[in-house]
Every structure is written in structure tokens, then in C-alpha cells.
DRENLUM-569363 format. One record per atom (N, C-alpha, C, CB): z, y, x negated; residue in three letters. Coordinates in pm, whole numbers, plus 50000, padded with zeros to 5 digits. Glycine has a CB too. Layout:
BEGIN
ZYXala ...
// end
This chain:
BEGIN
909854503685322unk 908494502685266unk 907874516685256unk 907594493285354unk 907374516485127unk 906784533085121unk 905734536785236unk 905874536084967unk 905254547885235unk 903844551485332unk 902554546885240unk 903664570785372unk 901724540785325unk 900444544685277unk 899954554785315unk 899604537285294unk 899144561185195unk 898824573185214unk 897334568485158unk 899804585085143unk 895864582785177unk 894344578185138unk 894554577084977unk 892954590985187unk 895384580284939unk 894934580684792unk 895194563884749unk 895994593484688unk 896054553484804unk 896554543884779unk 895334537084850unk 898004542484814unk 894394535384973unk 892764528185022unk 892154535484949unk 892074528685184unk 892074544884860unk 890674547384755unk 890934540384626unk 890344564684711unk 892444538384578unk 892584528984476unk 892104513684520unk 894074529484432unk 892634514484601unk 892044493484673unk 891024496084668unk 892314484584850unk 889884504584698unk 888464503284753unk 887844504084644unk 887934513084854unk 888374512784552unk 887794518184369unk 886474523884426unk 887404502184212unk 886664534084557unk 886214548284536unk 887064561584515unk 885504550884642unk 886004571484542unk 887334584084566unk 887094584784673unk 887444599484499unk 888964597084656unk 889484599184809unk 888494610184908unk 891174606184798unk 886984609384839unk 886264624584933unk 885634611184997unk 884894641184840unk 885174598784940unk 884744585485028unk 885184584685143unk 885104573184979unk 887054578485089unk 887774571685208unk 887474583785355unk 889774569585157unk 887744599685302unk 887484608585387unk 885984604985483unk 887474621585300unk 885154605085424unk 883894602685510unk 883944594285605unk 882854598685445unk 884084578385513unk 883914564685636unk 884864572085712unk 884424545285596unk 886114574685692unk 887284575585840unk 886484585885922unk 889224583185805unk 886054594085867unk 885354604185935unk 884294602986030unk 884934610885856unk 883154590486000unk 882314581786033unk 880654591286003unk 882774576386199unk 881024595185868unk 880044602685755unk 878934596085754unk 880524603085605unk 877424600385785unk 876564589885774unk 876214585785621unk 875354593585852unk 876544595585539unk 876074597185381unk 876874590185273unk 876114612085337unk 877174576785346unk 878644566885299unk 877994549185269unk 880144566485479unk 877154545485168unk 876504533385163unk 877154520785248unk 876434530285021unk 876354511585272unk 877464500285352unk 878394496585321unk 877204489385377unk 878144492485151unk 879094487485079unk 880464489885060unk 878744488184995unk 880134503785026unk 881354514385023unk 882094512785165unk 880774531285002unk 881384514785253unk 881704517485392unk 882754507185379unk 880494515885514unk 882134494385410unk 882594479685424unk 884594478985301unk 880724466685330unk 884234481685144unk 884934484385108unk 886424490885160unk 884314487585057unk 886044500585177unk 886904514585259unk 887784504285395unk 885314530685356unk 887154502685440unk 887354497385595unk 888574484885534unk 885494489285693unk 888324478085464unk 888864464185413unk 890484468485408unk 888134458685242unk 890254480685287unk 890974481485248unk 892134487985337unk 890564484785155unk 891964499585432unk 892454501885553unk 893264489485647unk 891294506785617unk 892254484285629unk 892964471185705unk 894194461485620unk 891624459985741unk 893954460285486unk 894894453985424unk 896114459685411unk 894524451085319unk 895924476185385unk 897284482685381unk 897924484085501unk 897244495085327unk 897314488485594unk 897624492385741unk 897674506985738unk 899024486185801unk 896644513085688unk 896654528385640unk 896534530485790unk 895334535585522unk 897284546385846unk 896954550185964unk 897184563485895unk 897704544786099unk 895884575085978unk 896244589685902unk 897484596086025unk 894434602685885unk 898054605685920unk 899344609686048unk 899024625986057unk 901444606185988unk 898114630286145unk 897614638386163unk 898054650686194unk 897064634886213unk 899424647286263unk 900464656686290unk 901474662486158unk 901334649186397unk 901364650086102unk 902494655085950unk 901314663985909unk 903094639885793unk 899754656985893unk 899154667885785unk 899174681585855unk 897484664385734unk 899264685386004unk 899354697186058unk 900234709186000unk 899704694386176unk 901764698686002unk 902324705685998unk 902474705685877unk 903054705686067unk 902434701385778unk 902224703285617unk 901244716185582unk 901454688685551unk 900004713885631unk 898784725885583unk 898604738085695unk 897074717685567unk 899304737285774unk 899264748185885unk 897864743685942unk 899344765585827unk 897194734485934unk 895844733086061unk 896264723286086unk 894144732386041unk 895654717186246unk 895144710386323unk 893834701386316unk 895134717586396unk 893064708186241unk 891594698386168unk 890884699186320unk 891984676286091unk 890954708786394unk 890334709886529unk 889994722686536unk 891164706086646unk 888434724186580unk 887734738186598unk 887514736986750unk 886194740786504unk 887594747086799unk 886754750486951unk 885644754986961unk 887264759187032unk 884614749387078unk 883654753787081unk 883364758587257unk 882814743887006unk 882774769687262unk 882644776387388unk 881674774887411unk 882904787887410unk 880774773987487unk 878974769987542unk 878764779387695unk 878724747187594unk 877374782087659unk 877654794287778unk 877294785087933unk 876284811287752unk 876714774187898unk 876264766188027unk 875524749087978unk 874894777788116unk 876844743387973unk 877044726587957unk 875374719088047unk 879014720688072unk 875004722288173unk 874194716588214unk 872914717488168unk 874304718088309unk 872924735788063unk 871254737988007unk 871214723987915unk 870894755687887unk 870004716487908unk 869844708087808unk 870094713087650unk 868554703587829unk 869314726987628unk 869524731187514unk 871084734787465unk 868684741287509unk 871874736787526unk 873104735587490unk 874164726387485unk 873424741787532unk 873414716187557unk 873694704587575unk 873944697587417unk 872574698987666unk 872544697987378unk 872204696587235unk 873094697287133unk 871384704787203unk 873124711387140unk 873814721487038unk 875264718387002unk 873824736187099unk 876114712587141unk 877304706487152unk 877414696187108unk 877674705287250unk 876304688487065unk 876414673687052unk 876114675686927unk 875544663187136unk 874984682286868unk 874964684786669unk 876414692586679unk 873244698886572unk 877164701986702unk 878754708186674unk 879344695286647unk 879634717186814unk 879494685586730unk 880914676886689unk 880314667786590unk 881764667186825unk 878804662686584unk 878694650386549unk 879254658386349unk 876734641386603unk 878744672486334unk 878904679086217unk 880194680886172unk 878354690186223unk 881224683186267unk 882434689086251unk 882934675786238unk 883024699086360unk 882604660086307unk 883674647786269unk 883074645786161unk 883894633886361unk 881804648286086unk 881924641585941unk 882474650385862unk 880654637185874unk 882974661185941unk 883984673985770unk 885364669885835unk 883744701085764unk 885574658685906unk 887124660185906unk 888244665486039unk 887294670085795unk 887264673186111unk 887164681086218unk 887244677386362unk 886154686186202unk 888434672486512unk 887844674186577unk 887174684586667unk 888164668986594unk 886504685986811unk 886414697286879unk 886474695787029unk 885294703486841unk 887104706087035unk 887644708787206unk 886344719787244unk 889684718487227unk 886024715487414unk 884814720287465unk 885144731087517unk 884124712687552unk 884954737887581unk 884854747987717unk 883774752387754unk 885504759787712unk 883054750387841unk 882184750487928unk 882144768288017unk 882604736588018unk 881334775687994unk 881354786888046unk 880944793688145unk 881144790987994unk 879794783888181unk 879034783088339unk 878604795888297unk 879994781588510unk 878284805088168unk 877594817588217unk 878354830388297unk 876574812388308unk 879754829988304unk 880414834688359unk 881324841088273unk 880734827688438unk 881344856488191unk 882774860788105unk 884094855788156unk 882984876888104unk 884034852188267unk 886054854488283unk 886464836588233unk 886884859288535unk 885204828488288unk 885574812088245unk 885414811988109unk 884564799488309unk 884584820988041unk 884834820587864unk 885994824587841unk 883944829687768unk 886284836187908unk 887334843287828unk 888874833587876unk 887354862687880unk 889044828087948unk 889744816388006unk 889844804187902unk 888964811888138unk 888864797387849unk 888474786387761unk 888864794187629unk 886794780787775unk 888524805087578unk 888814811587429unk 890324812587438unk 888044827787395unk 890994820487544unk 892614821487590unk 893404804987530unk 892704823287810unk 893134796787600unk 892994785487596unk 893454779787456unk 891744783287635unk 892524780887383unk 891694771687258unk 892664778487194unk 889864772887203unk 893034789387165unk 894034797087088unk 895014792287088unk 894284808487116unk 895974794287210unk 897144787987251unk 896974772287157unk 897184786987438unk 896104771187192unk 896584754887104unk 896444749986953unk 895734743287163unk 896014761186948unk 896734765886730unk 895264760086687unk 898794751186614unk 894424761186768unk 892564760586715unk 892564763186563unk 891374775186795unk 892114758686467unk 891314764586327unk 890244775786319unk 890554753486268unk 889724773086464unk 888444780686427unk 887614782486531unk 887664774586326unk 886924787686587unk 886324791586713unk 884234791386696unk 887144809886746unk 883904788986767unk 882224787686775unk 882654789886915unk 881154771786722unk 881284803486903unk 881484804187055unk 879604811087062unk 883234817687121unk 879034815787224unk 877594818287281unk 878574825287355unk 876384806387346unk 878374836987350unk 879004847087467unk 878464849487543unk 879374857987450unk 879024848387650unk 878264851287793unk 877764863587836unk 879054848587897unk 878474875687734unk 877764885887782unk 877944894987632unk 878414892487939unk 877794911187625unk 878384914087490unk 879354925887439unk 877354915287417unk 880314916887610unk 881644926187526unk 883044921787608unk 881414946987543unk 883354910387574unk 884414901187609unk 885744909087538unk 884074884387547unk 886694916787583unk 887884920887520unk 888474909587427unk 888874925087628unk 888194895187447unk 889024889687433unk 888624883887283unk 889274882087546unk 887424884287298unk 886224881187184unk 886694889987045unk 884454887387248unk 886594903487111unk 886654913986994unk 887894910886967unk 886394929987019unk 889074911687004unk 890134910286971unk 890744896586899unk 890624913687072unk 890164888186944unk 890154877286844unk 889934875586701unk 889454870886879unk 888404883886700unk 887594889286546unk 888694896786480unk 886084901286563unk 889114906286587unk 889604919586462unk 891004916186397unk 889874937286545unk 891364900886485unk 892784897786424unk 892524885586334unk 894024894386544unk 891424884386326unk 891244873686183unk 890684862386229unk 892674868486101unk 890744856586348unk 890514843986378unk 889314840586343unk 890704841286497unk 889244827086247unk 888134823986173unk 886904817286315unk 888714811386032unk 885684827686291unk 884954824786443unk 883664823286402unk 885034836986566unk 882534818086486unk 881274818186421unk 880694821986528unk 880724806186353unk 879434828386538unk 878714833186661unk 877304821586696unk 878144850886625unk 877354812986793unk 876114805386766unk 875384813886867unk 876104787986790unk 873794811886872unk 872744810786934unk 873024829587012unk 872734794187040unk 874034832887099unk 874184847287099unk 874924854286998unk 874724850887209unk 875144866586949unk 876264872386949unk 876394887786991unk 876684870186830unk 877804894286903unk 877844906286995unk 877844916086870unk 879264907587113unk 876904924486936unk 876284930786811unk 877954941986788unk 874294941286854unk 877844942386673unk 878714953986605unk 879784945986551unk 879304966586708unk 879584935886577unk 881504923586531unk 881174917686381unk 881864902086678unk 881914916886334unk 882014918586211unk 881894901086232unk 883364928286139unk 881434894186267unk 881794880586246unk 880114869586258unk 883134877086384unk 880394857786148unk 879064852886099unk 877924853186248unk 879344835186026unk 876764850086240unk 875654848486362unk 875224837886262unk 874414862886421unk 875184822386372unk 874134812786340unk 872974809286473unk 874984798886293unk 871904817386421unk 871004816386556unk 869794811686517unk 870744829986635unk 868394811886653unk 867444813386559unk 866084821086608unk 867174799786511unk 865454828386527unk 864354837486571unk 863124835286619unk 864094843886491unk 862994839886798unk 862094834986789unk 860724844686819unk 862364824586859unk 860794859186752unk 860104865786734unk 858294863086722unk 860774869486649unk 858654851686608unk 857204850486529unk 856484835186651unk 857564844586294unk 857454831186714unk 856714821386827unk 856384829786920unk 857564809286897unk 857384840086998unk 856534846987079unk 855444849787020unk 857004857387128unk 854894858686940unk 853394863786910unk 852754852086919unk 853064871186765unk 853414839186844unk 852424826386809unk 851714824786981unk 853554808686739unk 852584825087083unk 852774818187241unk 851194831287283unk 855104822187357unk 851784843987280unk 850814856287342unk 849184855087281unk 851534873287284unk 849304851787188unk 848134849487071unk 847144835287168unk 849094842586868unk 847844822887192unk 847444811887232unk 847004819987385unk 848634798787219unk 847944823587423unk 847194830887593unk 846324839787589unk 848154839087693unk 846104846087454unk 845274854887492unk 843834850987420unk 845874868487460unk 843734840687382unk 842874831087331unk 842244823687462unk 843674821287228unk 843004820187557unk 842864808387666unk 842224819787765unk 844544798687728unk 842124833887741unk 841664846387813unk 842904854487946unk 840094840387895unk 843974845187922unk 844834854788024unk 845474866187927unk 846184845388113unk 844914876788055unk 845824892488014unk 846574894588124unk 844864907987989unk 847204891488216unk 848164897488297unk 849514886888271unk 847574898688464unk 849964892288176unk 851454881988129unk 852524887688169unk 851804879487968unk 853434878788260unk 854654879788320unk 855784873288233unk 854544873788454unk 857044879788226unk 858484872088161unk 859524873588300unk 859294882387990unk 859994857588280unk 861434862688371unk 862294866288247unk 862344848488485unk 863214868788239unk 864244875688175unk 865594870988188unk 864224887788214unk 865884872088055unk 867564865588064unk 868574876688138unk 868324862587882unk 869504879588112unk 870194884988136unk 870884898388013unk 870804874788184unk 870454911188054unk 869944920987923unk 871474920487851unk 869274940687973unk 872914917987954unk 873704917587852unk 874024908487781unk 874494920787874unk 873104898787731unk 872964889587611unk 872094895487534unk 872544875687636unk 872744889687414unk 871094894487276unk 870164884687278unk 871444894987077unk 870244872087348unk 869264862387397unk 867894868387495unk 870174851987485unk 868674874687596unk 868324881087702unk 867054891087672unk 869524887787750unk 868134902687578unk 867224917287603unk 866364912787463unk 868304936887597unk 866274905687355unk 865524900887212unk 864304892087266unk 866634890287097unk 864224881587389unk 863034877287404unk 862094885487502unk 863174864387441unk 862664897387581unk 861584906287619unk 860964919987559unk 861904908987727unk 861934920487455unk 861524929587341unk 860414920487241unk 863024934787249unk 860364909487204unk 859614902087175unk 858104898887215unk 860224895387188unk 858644902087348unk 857004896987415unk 856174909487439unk 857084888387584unk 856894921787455unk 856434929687475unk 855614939887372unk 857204932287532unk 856584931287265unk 855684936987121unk 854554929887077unk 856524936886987unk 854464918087108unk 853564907487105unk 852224911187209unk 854414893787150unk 852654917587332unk 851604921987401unk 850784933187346unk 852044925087519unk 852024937287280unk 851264955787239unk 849944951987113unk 852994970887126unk 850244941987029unk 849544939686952unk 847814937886995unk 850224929886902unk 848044932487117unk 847084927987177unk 845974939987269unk 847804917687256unk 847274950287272unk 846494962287344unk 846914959087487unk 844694962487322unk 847924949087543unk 848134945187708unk 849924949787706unk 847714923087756unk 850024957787819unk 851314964587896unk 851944953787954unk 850994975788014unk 853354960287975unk 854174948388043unk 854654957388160unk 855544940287942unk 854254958188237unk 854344966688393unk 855764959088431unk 852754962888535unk 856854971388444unk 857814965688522unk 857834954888608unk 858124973088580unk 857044955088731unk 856564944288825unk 856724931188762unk 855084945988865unk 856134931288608unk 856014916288536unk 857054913888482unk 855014913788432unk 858344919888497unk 859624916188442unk 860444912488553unk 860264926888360unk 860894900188555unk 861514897488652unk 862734893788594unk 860914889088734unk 864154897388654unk 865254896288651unk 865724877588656unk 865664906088763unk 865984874388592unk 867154862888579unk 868114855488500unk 866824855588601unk 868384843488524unk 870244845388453unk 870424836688364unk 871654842288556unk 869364833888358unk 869184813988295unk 869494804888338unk 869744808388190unk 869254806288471unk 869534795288592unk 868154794188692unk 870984801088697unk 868004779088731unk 866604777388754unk 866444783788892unk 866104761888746unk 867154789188991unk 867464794689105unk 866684809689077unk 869164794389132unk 867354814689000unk 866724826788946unk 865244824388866unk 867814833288846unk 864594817488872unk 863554815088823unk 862274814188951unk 863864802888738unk 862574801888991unk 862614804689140unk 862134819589220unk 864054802589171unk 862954828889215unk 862944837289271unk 862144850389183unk 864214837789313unk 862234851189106unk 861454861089021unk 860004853289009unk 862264864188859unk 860004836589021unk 858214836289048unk 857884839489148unk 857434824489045unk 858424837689285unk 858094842089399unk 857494858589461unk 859154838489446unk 858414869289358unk 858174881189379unk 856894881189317unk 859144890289335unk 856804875389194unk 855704877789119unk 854054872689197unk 856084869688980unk 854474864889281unk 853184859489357unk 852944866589455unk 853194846289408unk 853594873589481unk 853694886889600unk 853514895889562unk 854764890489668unk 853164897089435unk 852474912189428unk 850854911489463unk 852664918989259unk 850794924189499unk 848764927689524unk 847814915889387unk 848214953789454unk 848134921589272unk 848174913989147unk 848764904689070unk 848214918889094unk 848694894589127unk 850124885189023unk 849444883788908unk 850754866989075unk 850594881788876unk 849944876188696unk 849194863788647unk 851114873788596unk 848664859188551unk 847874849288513unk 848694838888439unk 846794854588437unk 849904843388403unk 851054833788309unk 852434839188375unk 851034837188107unk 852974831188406unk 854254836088397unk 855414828088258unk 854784833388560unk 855964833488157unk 856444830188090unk 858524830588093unk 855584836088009unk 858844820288122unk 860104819288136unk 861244821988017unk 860144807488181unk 862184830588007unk 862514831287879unk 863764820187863unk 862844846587843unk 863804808887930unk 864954798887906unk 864244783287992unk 866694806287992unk 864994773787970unk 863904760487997unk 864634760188163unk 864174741387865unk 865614765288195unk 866334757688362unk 865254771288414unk 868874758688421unk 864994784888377unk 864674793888455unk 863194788488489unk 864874807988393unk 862494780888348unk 860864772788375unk 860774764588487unk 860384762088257unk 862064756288524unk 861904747188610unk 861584754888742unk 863084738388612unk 862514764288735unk 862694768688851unk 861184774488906unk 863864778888843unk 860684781088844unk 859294788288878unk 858354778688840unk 858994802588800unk 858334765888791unk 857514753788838unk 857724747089009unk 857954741688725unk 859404753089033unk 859064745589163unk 858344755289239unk 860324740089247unk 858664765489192unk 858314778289324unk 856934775389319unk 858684797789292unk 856144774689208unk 854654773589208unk 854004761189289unk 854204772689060unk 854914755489280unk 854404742889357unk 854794739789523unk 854994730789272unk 855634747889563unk 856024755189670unk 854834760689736unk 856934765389631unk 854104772889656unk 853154779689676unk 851674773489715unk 853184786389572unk 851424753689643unk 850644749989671unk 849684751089554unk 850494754289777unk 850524759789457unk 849414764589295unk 849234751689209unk 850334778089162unk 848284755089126unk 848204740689060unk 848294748588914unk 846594729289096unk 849564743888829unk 849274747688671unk 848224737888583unk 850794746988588unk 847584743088489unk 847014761788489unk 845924762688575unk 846324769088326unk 845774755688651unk 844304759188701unk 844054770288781unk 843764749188776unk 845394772988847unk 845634785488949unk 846744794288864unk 846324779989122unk 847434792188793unk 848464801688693unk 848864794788599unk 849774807488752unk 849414796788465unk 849884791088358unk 851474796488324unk 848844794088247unk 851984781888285unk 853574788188286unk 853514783488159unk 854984782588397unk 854644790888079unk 855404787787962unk 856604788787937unk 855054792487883unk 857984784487843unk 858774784487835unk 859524788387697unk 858804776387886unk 860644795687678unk 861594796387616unk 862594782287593unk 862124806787677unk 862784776087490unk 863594766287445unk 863124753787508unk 864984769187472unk 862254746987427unk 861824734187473unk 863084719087494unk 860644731187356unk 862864714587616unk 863434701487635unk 862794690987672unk 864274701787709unk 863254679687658unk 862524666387665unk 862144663387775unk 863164655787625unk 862234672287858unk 861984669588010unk 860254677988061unk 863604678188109unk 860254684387923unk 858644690687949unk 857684683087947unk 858134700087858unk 858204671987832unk 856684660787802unk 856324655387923unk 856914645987695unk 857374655888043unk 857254648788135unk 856884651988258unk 858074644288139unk 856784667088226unk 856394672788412unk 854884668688370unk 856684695688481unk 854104674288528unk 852904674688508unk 852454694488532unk 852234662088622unk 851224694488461unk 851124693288364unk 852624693788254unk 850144701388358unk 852454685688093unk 853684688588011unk 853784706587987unk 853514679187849unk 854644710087985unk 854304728187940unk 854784731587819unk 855044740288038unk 853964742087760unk 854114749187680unk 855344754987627unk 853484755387710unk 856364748387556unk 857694758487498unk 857764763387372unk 858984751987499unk 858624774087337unk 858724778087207unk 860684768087177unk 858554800587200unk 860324762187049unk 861404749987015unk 862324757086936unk 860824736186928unk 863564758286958unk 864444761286851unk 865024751086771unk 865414767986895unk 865414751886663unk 865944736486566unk 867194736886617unk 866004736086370unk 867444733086751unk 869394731986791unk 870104724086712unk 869894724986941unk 869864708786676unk 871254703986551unk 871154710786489unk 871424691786462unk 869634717186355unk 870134723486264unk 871174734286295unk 869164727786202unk 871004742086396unk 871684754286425unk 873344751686454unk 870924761086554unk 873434740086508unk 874854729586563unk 875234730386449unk 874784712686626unk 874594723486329unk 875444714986195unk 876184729686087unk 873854702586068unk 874634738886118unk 874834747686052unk 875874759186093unk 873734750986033unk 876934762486181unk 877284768786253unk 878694764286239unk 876584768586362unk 879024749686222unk 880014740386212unk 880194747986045unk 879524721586242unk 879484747085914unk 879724744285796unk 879874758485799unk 878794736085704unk 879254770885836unk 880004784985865unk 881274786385867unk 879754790085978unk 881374779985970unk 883064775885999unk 884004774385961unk 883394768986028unk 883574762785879unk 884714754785786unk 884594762285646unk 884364736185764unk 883694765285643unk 883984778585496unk 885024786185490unk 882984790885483unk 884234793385618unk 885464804485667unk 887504797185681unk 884764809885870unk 887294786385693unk 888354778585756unk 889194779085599unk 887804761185836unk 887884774785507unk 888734765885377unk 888804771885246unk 888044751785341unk 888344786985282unk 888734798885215unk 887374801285106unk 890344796585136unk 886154795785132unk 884624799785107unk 884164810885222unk 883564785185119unk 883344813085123unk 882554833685218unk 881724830385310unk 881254847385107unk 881724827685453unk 880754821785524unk 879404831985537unk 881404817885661unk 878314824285585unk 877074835185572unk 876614832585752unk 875484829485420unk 875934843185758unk 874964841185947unk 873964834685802unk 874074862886107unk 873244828485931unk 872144821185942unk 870974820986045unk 872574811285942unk 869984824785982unk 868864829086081unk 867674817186060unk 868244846286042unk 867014810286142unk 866164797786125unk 865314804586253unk 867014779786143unk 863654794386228unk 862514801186291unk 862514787786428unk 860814803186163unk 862244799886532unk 861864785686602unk 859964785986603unk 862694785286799unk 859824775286711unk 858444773986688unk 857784770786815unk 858164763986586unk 856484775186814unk 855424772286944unk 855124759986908unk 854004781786966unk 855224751287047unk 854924737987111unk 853474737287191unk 856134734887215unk 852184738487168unk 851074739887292unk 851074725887326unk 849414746087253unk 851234727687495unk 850944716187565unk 849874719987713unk 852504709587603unk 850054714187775unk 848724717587891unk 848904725987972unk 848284707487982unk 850064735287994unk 850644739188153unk 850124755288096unk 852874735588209unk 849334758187959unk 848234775887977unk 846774771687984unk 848284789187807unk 846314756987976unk 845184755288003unk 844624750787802unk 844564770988102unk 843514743787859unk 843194737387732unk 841214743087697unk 843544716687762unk 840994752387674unk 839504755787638unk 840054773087673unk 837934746387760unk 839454777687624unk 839274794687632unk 838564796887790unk 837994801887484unk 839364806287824unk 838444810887931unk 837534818087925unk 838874815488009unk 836344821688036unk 835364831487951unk 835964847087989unk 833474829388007unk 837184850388064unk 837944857088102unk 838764861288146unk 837844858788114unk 839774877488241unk 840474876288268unk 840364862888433unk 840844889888250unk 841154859888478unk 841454850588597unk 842614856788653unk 841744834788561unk 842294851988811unk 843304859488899unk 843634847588929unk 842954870189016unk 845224840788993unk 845984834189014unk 846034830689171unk 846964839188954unk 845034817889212unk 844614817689351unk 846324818889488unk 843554799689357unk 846404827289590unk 847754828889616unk 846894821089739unk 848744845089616unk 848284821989799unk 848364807389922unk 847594814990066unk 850604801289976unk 847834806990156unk 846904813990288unk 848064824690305unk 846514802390459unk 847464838390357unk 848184849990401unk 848774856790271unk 849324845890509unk 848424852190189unk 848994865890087unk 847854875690068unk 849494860989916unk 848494883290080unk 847374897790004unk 846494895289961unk 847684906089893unk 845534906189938unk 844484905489867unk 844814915889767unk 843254906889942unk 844154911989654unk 843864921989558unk 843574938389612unk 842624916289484unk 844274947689554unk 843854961189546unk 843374966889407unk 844944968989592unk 842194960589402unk 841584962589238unk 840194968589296unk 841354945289119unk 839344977289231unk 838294984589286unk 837524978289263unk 838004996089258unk 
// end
């Protein structure tokens, strides 16, 4: 008995074979009918795709890898979940690796993904200068850079800017009357990292307000480190009036510390956040994040990809994120600056 092959279920179904591709694919942009059709006809022939013959016929696998710098951030969480849901309607599956934020477990997972005759690579680098990274690029491997990349590599960036929300975020605080604005900080060897405190700091300048070392606090994008850079910050003579987190696990973290402290947001300090998650609507107060469009950035990052994959000119892609105001900077203007009430036994102010 001959093979069935898709071209023989798009004749039964009396669509075309870019159809039968979708439903198998589980394409949302596929009417019921059709759908229903497709499916029938699968079943009457006993079509099964042989995924291995098409491998070894076209030299791919129809499988991209994707690297994530830390599976537990929600926002990347996301991002992983628009990657595949994009990549199974082109045909595509994808293998994970999980990076914990750590170069050697990326560069481990990229090692990896290779070895197993990958199509194509999406990767968030953990830092910005992985040997293994560059060397990948410079030997062709079709790669896409999501959400970080490493500056000087010749290879696409699908990210998104969030330049014009910082000012939007500094603008709202400095409306609500706080001038002593604090950032924790990513980690400077990301372009995530050292781009949202270059951001804020230009955003301050506009305003005529400094960013005093003191108000930069070191962390990793881990809520531990968040934590701990609010703590210093409440220990200074002067703490600040906002502390602004540049990632959503580092927000948590300096929500607990504040609440540790006995502070009440905003009434005693105002926090804000880098990359909003669904878990803000829900603290008390909800807080303030700047939102990046993660599926778009997922779907869009995937179709980079497969350009590059299917012999189209892939492009970076740059998308805006956006300010979220919610209650955790305070809701009415203040009639000024405010000092951030600290707990029994801290310092006092050394202000004249």
C-alpha cells in the first residue's frame, strides 16, 4: 500500500496543503469547518507525519531551542509560553533550557541544543560575553536574541524599550512630589541591567534630581537581592522616598523588606517595578509596573527565526513597553518632598 502523504488529506479535505499544515500544527487561524474537514480526513487515510524521514530529507529537525535566563521569573515564564505556542503553529517544536541566571548553565543548555542538530537558537544571555554564544553567531547558527543581547554580534535583537516608560514612571513620581528616587539594579553585565539605570537616570536629569550612588543598589534579578539593597537603602541617614525595582522578583523582594521594616506603601515609601506580573494586582497596595508586550515579543522572536531558518532576511525588533499606575506611589500629589518614616532606632536625618 502506497504512503499517505499531506498532499493526499488536502485532496480528501479540498483544502490546501498550507491548511492541512496548520490544523496538524494546532494553528488558531484554521475555521472549524476546515479544521473538522482536515481531521476527518486524517483519520480516513491514517495519515501519520514521519518526521524523521522529513529530517532527514530537508536537513532540519522542525525544532528550535530556546534558552531563558530564569524559568521561575513570571516574565519569562511568559515569554516561553508565547515561543512555543508561536513556533507549534509554524511547524516547529522547542526544547527549553532553563539558565537560572548563571553563564556556565546557559552555556551548558546552548552546548546541548546544538549537539542535537537544533534549527535555530533563541536565547536571553545571562551575561554579555558567553564564548560559546559568539562562536555560535560567527559560525552561522541561525539565532535570535530575545529580551537581552550582546552588543557587537551580528545577530537579530527582539526586545522591548523601555526608555519612554521610565520617564512616563519619574514624571508620575515627580507629580505625586517624591524627589529622592532609588533603583535596585540588574546586573550591569546585561543590557537589561546597565539600559534601565541609564534610563532612570536620564529621566531624573530631566527633572533636575541626581542619582547619588547610595540610591543604586546592586542586584541580580532575584528577590533576595532586592531584599537586601532595600534594606541598605533604609539605613541610610536619608532614605529615599521611592524605591524603584528594575525587575518584578527584585519588587517582591523589597516589598518584603519594607514590610519587615514595619513601613506602610506609599504612605511611609513608594515602590515601583520593572516588568509587570499578575501577581501585582494582588499585593496590597497593587504596585506600580512598567509592562512589556512578552507574547508579542515571544511570537515575534519565533518568526525572526524561522526567516532566518527558511532563507528570508530576518529583522531585530524593537516594541514600547508601557507604564501601569497603580497605588503602591500614592494616589493625589503631595504638597512635597516626604521623608520615608524608618523603624524605632534608625537614624535620624543629617539634613540642616
Amino acid at each position: 500500500m502506497a504512503s499517505v502523504g499531506i498532499k493526499d488529506v488536502a485532496a480528501r479535505a479540498g483544502v490546501s496543503v498550507a491548511t492541512v499544515s496548520r490544523v496538524l500544527n494546532a494553528h488558531a487561524s484554521v475555521s472549524p469547518a476546515a479544521r473538522a474537514r482536515v481531521l476527518d480526513a486524517v483519520e480516513a487515510l491514517g495519515y501519520r507525519p514521519n518526521t524523521l524521514a522529513r529530517s532527514l530529507r530537508t536537513d532540519q529537525t522542525r525544532t528550535l531551542g530556546l534558552v531563558i535566563s530564569d524559568v521561575l521569573n513570571p516574565y519569562f515564564t511568559e515569554l516561553a509560553r508565547s515561543v512555543e505556542e508561536e513556533a507549534r503553529a509554524l511547524g516547529y517544536s522547542i526544547i527549553f533550557g532553563n539558565a537560572d541566571e548563571r553563564p556556565e548553565i546557559q552555556d551548558h543548555h546552548i552546548r546541548t541544543l546544538l549537539d542535537r542538530r537544533i534549527d535555530g537558537l533563541l536565547v536571553s544571555p545571562t551575561d554579555g560575553g558567553s564564548p560559546l554564544v559568539l562562536d555560535a553567531a560567527r559560525a552561522g547558527t541561525p539565532m535570535v536574541f530575545v529580551d537581552r543581547w550582546i552588543a557587537g554580534v551580528d545577530v537579530p535583537v527582539v526586545r522591548a524599550d523601555g526608555s519612554a516608560a521610565v520617564r512616563d514612571l519619574v514624571a508620575h513620581l515627580h507629580g505625586l512630589g517624591h524627589r529622592r528616587l532609588a533603583i535596585i539594579a540588574g546586573p550591569a553585565t546585561t543590557t537589561t541591567g546597565s539600559e534601565r539605570v541609564a534610563a532612570f537616570r536620564d529621566a531624573l536629569a530631566e527633572y533636575g534630581l541626581d542619582l547619588p550612588d547610595a540610591y543604586v543598589g546592586q542586584g541580580d534579578f532575584q528577590a533576595a537581592s532586592g531584599r537586601r539593597a532595600t534594606e541598605r537603602f533604609l539605613d541610610l541617614p536619608t532614605p529615599p522616598d521611592v524605591v524603584f525595582a528594575a525587575d518584578n522578583l527584585m519588587a517582591l523582594g523589597a516589598l518584603d523588606a519594607l514590610r519587615a521594616r514595619g513601613l506602610r506603601v506609599p504612605d511611609d515609601i513608594a515602590l515601583a517595578a520593572f516588568d509587570d506580573i499578575p501577581w501585582f494586582v494582588h499585593t496590597d497596595p497593587p504596585v506600580t509596573a512598567i509592562a512589556q508586550p512578552t507574547g508579542e515579543l515571544g511570537r515575534a522572536a519565533v518568526r525572526a527565526l524561522t526567516d532566518r531558518i527558511e532563507g528570508r532576511t530576518p529583522r531585530s525588533v524593537t516594541l514600547p513597553a508601557r507604564l501601569v499606575v497603580r497605588r503602591s506611589c500614592g494616589e493625589a500629589a503631595a504638597p512635597g518632598p516626604r521623608t520615608a518614616r524608618k523603624p524605632e532606632g534608625a537614624p535620624r536625618d543629617h539634613r540642616p
